[in-house]
C-alpha positions as CSV (number, residue, x, y, z in Angstrom):
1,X,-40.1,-24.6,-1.7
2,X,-40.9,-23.9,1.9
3,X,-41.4,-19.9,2.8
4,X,-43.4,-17.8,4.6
5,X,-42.7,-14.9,2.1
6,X,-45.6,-14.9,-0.2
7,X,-44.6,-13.5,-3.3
8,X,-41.5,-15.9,-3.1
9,X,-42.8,-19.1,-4.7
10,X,-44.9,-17.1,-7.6
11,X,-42.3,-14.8,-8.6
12,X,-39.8,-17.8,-9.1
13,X,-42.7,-19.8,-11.0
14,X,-42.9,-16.8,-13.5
15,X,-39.2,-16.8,-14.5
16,X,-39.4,-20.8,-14.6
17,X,-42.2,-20.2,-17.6
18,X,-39.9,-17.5,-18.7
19,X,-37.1,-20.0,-19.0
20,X,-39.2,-22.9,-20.2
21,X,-40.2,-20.7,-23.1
22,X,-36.7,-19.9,-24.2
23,X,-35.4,-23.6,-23.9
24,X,-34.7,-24.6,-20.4
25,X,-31.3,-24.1,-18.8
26,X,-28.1,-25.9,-18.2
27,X,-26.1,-26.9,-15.5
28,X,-22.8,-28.2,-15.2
29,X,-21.4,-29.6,-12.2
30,X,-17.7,-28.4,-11.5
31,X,-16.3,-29.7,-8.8
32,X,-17.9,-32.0,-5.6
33,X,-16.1,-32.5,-2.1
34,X,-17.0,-31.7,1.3
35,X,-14.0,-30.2,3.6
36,X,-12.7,-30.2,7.0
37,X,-10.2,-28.7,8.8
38,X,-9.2,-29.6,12.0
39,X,-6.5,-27.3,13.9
40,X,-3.3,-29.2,15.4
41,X,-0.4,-27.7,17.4
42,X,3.4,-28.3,18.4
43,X,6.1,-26.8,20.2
44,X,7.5,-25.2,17.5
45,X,6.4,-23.6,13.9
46,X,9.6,-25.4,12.5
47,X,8.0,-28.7,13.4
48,X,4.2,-27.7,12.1
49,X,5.9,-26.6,8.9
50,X,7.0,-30.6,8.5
51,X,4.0,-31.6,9.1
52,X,2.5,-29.3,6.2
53,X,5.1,-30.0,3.7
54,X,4.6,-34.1,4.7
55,X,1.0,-33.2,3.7
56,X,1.2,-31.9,0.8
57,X,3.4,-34.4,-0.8
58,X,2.3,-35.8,-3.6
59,X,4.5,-39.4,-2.5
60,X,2.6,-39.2,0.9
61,X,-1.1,-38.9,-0.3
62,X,-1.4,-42.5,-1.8
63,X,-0.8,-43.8,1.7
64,X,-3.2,-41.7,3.6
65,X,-6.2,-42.1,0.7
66,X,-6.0,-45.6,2.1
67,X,-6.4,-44.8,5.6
68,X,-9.3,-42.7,4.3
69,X,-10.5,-43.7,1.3
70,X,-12.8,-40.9,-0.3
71,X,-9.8,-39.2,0.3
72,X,-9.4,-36.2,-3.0
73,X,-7.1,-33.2,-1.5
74,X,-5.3,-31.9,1.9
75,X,-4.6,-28.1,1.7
76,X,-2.4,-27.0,4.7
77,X,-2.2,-23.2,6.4
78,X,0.0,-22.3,9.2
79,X,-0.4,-19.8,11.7
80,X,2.9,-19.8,13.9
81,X,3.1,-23.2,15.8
82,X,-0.9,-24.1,14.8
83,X,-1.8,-26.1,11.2
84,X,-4.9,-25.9,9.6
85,X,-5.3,-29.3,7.4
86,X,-8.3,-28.7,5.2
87,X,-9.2,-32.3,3.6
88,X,-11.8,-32.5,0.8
89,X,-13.6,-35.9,0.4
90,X,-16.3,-37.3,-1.9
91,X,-19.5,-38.2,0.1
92,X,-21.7,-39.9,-2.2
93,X,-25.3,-38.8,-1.7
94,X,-25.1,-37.8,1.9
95,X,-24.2,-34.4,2.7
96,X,-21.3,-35.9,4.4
97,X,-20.0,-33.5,7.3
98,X,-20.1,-36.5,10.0
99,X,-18.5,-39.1,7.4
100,X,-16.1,-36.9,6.9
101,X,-15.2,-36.2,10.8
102,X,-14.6,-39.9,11.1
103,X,-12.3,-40.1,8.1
104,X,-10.8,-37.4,9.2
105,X,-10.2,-38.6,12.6
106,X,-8.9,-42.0,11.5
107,X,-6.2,-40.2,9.3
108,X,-4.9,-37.7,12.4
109,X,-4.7,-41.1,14.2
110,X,-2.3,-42.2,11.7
111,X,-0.2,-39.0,12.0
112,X,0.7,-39.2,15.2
113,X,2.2,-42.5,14.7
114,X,5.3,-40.1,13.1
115,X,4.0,-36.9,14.6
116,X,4.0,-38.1,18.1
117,X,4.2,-34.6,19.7
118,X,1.2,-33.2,17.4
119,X,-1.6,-32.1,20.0
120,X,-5.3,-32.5,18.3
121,X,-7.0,-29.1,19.4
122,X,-10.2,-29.8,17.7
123,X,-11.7,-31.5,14.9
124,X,-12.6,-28.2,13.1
125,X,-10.6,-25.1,12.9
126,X,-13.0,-23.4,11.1
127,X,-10.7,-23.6,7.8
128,X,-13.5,-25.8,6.6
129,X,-15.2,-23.5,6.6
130,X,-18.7,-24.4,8.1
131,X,-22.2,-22.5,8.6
132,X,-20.0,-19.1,8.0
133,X,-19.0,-16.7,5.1
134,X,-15.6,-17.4,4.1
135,X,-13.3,-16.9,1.6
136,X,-12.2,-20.3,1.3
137,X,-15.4,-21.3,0.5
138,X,-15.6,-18.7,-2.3
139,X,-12.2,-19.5,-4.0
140,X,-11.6,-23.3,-3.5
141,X,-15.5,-24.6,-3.5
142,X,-17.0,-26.6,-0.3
143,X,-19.9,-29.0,-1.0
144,X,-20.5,-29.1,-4.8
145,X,-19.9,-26.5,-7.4
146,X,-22.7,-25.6,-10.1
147,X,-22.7,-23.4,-13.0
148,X,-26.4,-23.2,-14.4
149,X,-27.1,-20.8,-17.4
150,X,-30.4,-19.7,-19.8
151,X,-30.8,-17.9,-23.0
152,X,-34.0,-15.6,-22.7
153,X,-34.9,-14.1,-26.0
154,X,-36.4,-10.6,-25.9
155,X,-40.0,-11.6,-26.7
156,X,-40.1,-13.4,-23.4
157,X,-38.2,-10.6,-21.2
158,X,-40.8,-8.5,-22.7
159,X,-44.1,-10.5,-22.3
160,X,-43.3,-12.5,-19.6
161,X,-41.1,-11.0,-17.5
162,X,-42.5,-7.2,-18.3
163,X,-38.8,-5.0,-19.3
164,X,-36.8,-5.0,-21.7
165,X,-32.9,-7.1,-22.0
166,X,-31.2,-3.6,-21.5
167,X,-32.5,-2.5,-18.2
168,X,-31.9,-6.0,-17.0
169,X,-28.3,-6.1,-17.8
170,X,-27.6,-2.5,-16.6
171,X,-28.9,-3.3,-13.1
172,X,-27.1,-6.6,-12.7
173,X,-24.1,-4.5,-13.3
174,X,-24.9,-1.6,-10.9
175,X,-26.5,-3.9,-8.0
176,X,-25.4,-7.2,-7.9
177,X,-21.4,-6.2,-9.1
178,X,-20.8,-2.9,-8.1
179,X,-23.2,-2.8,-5.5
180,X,-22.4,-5.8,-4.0
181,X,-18.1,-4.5,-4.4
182,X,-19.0,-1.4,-2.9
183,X,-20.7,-3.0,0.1
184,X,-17.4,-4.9,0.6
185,X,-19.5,-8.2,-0.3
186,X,-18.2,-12.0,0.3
187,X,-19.8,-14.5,-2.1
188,X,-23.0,-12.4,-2.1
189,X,-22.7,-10.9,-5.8
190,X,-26.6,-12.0,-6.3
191,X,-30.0,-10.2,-5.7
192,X,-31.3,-13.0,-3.2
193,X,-29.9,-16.5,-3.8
194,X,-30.0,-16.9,0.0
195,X,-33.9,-16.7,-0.7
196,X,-34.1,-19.3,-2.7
197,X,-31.6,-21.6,-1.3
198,X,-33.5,-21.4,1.8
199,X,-36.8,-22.3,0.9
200,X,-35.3,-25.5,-0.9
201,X,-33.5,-26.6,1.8
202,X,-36.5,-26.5,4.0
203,X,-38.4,-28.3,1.4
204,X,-36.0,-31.0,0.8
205,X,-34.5,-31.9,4.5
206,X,-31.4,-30.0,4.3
207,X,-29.5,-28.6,6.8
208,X,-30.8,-24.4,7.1
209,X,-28.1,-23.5,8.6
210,X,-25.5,-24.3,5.6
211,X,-27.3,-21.4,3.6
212,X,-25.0,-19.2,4.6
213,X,-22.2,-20.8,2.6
214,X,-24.7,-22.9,-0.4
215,X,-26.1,-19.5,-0.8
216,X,-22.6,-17.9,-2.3
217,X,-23.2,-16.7,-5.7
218,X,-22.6,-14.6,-8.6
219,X,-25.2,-13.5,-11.3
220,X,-24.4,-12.9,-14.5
221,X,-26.2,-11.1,-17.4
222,X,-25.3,-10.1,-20.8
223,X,-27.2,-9.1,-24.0
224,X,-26.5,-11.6,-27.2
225,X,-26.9,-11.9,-30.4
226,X,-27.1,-8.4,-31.3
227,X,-29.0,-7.7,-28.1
228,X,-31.7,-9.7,-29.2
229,X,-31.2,-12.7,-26.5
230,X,-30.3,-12.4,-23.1
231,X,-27.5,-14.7,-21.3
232,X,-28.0,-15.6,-17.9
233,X,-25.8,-17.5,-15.1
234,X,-25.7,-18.2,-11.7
235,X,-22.0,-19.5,-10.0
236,X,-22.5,-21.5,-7.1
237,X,-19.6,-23.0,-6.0
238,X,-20.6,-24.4,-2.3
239,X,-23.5,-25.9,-2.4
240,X,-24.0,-28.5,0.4
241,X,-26.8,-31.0,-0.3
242,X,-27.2,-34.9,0.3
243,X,-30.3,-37.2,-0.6
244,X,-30.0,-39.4,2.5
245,X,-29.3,-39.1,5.8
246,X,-30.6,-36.1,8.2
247,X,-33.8,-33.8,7.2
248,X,-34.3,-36.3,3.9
249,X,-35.4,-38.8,6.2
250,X,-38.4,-36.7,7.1
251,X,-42.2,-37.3,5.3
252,X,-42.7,-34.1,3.9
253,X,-39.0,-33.7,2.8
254,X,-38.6,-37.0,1.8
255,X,-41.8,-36.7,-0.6
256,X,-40.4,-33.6,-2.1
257,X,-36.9,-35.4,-3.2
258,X,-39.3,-38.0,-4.4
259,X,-41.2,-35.7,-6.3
260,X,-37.8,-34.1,-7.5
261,X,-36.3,-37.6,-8.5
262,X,-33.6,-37.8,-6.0
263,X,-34.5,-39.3,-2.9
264,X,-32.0,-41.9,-1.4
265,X,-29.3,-43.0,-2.8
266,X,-28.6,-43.7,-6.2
267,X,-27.9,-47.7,-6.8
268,X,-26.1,-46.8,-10.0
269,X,-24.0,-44.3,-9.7
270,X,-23.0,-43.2,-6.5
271,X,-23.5,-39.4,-6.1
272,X,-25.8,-38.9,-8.3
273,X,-28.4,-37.7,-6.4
274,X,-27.4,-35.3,-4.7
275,X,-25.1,-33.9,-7.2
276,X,-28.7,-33.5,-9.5
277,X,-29.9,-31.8,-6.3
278,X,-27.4,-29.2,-6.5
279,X,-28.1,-28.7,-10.2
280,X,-32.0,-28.2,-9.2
281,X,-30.7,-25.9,-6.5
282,X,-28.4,-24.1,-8.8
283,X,-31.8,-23.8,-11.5
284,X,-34.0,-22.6,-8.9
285,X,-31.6,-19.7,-7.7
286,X,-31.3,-18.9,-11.4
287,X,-35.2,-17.9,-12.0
288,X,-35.5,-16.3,-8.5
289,X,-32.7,-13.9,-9.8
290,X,-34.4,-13.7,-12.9
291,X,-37.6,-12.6,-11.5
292,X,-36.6,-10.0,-8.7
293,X,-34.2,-8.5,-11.1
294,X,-37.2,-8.2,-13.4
295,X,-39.4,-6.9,-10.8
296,X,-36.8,-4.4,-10.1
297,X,-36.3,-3.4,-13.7
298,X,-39.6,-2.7,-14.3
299,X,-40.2,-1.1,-10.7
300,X,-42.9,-3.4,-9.8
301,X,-41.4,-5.0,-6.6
302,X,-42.7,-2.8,-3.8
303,X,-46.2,-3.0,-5.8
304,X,-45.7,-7.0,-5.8
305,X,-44.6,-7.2,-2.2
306,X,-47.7,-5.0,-1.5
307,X,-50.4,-7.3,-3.2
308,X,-49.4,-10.3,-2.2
309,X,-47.4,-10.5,1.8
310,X,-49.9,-8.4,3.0
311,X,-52.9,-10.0,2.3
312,X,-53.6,-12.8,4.0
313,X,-56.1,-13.8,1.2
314,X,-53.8,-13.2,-1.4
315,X,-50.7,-14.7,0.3
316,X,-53.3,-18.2,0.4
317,X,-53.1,-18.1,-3.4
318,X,-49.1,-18.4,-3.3
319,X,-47.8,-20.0,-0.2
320,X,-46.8,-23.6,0.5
């Protein structure tokens, strides 16, 4: 992790232990495709609305996965004589937005062979939806989707992360669900994924700027087992990460994919890589939530904050 926020890096250390104790946590990939969506126009809506329903024929899509072949969706909106064309493709271990712009390109090519009057505005239309908040994003997944859960039992909420399993679930209810609904929140139904996601990206060589989207994400909590356990989840469903190309190529980032196990490509299985990098992602934003939401609990967070970002001795101790 890369931050200048002191506290940062220990707090997510103590919910780690706290998870290690309990039995580690699980992550399952759901989905895995980067979009874009490039805008086109004609002269008339009549004649964008063929071009949509030729998209989004099932008969039509064999023959346009072979003039792009990591080719796995096209979703089409219109907005009077204007389509949007959101295509989702598989990019291995890159991140994938420029492989995708070329693909992308080389299949409007095709088009206009029967869509001669189609006028390419751009390349994005912002459907993608790219660097921004966006619904789209939210409902349909951009990047790769991650699920990652833990089972704390109460001994450990108790030692390790100093409260108790009811305070913590009554406080992800109140703040990250009905806070977050009352602030009229997009995606952001977390405490401070956006924290964690950042400091990762920095870390690894990923783009900083797609934090805004990876860092979409709901928290979950939920007492079990006769409220002796705690259940805990994180839903990430745009995370955009890649293992080569970009930032990766860099010393210091490409050391810590090393040290993660996912630098480069993977040689036998395509994908791989970064799709465990979104997991790792996924893991991390799960203990930051666990430990802020503790802090909170127990009302230690302005006390933490205190102790260690605003000494610069103490902040030595943590940083890095």
């Amino acid at each position: 992790m890369a931050t200048t926020e002191g506290f940062l890096i220990a707090s997510t250390n103590r919910a780690c232990k706290a998870i290690h104790l309990s039995g580690g946590a699980t992550s399952v990939l759901l989905r895995d495709g980067m979009t874009r969506a490039p805008v086109v126009r004609f002269n008339s809506a009549k004649r964008a609305s063929e071009l949509k329903f030729f998209l989004e024929d099932p008969e039509n899509f064999g023959t346009l996965s072979i003039v792009f072949n990591r080719l796995q969706g096209i979703q089409c909106a219109i907005a009077g004589k204007n389509v949007y064309i959101r295509f989702t493709c598989s990019t291995g271990d890159a991140m994938g937005m420029n492989m995708v712009s070329k693909g992308v390109q080389n299949v409007l090519d095709f088009l206009q062979n029967d869509f001669h009057d189609m006028d390419v505005i751009g390349i994005s239309g912002n459907f993608c939806s790219d660097k921004k908040p966006a619904a789209v994003n939210w409902i349909e997944g951009h990047g790769t989707s991650v699920v990652c859960e833990a089972v704390i039992n109460e001994e450990v909420v108790k030692k390790v992360l100093k409260t108790n399993i009811h305070a913590l679930v009554e406080l992800n209810m109140l703040k990250n669900l009905v806070g977050s609904a009352i602030a009229g929140a997009l995606g952001g139904y977390n405490a401070h994924a956006s924290n964690i996601v950042s400091a990762v990206f920095i870390a690894t060589g990923q783009n900083p700027a797609q934090n805004i989207e990876s860092s979409h994400c709901i928290t979950m909590m939920e007492a079990i087992n006769n409220g002796k356990d705690l259940h805990v989840s994180v839903t990430m469903p745009s995370i955009e990460v890649g293992t080569v190309g970009g930032g990766t190529q860099l010393a210091s980032q490409s050391a810590c994919l090393n040290l993660l196990g996912v630098k480069g490509a993977s040689k036998e299985s395509p994908g791989a890589n970064s799709k465990l990098l979104a997991t790792i992602v996924a893991g991390s934003v799960l203990a930051g939530e666990l430990s802020l939401m503790s802090a909170i609990a127990a009302g230690q967070l302005v006390k933490s904050h205190m102790k260690y970002n605003r000494s610069s001795k103490d902040m030595s101790k943590v940083a890095c």
